[in-house]
DRENROZA-769591 format. One record per residue (C-alpha): residue number from 0; residue in three letters; chain; x, y, z. Coordinates in steps of 0.02 Angstrom, whole numbers. Last residue first. Layout:
N
NUM	ALA	A	X	Y	Z
...
END
This chain:
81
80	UNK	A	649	404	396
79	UNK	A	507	527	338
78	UNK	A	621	637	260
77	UNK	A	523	730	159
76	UNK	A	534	684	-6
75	UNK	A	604	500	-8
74	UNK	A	459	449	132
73	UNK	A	334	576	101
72	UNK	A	362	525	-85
71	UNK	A	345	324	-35
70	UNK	A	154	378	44
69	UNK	A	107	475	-106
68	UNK	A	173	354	-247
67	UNK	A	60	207	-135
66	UNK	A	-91	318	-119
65	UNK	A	-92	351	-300
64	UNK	A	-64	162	-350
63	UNK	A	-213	117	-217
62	UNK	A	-325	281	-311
61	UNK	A	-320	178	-464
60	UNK	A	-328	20	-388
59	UNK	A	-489	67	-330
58	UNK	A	-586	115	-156
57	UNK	A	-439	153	-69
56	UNK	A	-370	124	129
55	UNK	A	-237	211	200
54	UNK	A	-143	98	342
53	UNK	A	22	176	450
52	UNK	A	109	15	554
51	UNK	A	276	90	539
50	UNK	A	244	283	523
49	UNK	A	412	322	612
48	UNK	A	526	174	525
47	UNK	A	453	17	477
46	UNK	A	318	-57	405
45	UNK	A	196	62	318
44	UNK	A	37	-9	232
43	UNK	A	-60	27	77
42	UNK	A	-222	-60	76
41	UNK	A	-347	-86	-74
40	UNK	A	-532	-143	-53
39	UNK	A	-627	21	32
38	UNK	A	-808	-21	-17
37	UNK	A	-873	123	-89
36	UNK	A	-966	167	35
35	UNK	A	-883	120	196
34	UNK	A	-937	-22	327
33	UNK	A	-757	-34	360
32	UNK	A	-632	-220	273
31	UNK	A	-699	-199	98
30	UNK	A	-659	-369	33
29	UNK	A	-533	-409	-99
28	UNK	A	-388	-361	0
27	UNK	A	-279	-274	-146
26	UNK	A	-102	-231	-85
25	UNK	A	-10	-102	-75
24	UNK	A	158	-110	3
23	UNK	A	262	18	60
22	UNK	A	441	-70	183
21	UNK	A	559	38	262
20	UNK	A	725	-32	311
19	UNK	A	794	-69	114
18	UNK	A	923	57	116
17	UNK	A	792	218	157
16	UNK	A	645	140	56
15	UNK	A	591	-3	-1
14	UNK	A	416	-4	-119
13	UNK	A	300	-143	-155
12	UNK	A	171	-124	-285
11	UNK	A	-10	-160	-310
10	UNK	A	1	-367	-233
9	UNK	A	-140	-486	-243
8	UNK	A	-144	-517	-420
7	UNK	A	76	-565	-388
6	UNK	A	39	-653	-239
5	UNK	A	-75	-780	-302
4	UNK	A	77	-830	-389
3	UNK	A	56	-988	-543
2	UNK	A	-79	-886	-633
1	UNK	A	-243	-800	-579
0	UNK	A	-353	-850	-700
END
């Protein structure tokens, strides 16, 4: 059962960085979107700042979370603001 927010089994984690103007999110998009094998059915997304508009795609929610920590390190890390 997927409770009262849809949202909340959709959504991996959401992550704002640099005062709130860059937007992570991973998300899970429950069909593989390329003809990839295994099917590739989590999505982390930039929006905002240089990489705005930046898509990884993961097989598991596993390797999503992983992705996600990765792409907001670049972002705290390096600079990437």
């Amino acid at each position: 059962m997927l409770g009262d927010n849809v949202n909340d089994y959709i959504r991996v984690n959401e992550t704002w960085v640099d005062d709130q103007e860059i937007m992570i999110s991973t998300v899970w998009v429950g069909t593989s979107i390329t003809d990839d094998s295994p099917p590739l059915v989590f999505e982390t997304m930039v929006f905002g700042g240089p990489r705005d508009g930046c898509i990884s795609r993961s097989p598991s929610e596993h390797d999503a979370r992983i992705c996600h920590d990765i792409e907001v390190a670049q972002h705290m890390l390096l600079g990437l603001t």
